[in-house]
N, C-alpha and C positions, 0 to 999 in steps of 0.2 A: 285479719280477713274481713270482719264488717267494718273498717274503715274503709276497703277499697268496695265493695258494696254497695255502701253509703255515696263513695265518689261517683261508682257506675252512674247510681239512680240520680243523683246531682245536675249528671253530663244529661243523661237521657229527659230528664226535665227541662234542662235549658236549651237543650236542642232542639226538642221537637216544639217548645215553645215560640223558638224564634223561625220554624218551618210555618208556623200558625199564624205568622206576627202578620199576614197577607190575605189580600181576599182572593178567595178561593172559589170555584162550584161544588157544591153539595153533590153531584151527581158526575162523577170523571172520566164517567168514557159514555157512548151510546153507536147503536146501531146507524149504518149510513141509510137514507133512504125511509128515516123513521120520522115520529115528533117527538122535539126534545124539551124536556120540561128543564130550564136554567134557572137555579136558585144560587145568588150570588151570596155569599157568605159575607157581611162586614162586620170583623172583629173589632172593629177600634178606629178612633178618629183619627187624624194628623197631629205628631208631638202633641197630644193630649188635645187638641180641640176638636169641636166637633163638629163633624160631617153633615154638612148641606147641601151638595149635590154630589149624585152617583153620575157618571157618564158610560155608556159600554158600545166600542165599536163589535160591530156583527161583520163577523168575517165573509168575502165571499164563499157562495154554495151554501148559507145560511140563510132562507127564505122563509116566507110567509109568518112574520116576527109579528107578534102581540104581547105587548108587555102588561103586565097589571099593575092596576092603579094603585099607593098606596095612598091613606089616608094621614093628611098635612104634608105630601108633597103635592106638585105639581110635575104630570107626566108629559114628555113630549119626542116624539119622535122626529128625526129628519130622514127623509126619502131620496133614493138615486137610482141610476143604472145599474142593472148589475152589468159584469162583464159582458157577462154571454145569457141566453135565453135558458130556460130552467123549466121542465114540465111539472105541473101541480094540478093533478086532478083531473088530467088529459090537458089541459092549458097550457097555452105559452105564458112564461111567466118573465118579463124583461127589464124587472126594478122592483124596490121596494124599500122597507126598513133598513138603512147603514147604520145609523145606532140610535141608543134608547139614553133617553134623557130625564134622572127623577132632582128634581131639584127645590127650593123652599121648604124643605123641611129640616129637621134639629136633628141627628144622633150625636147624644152624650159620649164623649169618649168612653165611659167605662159601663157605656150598655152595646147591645151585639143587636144588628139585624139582617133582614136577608130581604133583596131584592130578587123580583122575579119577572121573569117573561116566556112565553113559550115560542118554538119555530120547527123550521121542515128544515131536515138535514139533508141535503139533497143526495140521490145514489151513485155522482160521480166523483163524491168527495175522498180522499186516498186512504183505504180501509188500512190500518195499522202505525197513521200517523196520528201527528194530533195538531188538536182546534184550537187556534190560541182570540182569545175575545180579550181585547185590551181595556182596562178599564179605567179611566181617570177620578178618583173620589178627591174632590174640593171639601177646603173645612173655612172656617173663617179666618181670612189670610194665610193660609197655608194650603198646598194640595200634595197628594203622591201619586203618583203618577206609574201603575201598575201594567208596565205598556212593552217590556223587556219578553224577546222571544227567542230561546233558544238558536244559535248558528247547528248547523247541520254536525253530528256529534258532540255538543257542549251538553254541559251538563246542566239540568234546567237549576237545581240546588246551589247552582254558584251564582245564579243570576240575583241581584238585589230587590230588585222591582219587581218580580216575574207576571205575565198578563196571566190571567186565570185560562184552563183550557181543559179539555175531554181529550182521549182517546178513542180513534174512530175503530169501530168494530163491523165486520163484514154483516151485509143487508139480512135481516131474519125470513 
């Protein structure tokens, strides 16, 4: 019996390891019509090297995007249209941040850090779906490319690449 025990905890280590082995959001679901605090989880470089730029597209109905600065990158954003106009604060709101860009700095493969930015999740986005923020992490000659979004009943667990995302939860 504690050999199959021992097998269980084996599976369950190596499983949820390789569930891990991806960047993620610290925070997986939020209110529509809120502000979302995004902290991107990165576990580990490319085939062991290390990671020098993060890239993260911002999905539409994701507005009013400020990222924080980390220290020994360099931060940058690129700006566009959004589709459609977006109210913020009584405002028309008709562009901004499509993604966030930290790049020139070093993470060691076998150290872990977390990028962040904050945004307005706007109140027309589809309460019980989910947000998928694709993220490209470059390392020195290598990238992965974390950019893979579930088809309409797949299952997100099969996907190899999968983009990081939240679960939209009705406005508080």
């Amino acid at each position: 019996m504690n050999k199959y025990l021992l097998s269980a905890g084996a599976f369950l280590v190596l499983g949820t390891s390789a569930a891990f082995a991806h960047i993620t959001l610290e925070t997986q679901e939020a209110a529509v019509g809120s502000t979302y605090k995004a902290i991107l989880r990165v576990p580990h470089g490319c085939d062991g090297k290390a990671t020098i730029s993060l890239r993260v597209q911002i999905p539409e109905g994701v507005i009013a995007v400020k990222p924080m600065p980390k220290p020994g990158w360099t931060l940058q954003v690129k700006k566009g249209k959004y589709d459609k106009s977006y109210q913020l604060y009584g405002q028309a709101v008709t562009d901004g941040v499509k993604e966030v860009d930290w790049s020139g700095g070093s993470l060691p493969d076998e150290f872990y850090d977390e990028f962040v930015f904050r945004a307005t999740l706007t109140a027309d986005l589809p309460v019980g779906q989910k947000l998928y923020f694709p993220v490209v992490q470059e390392c020195d000659g290598a990238a992965d490319r974390w950019i893979e979004i579930p088809a309409a009943g797949q299952d997100e667990d099969a996907l190899e690449s999968p983009a990081p995302g939240i679960k939209l939860l009705p406005k508080k």
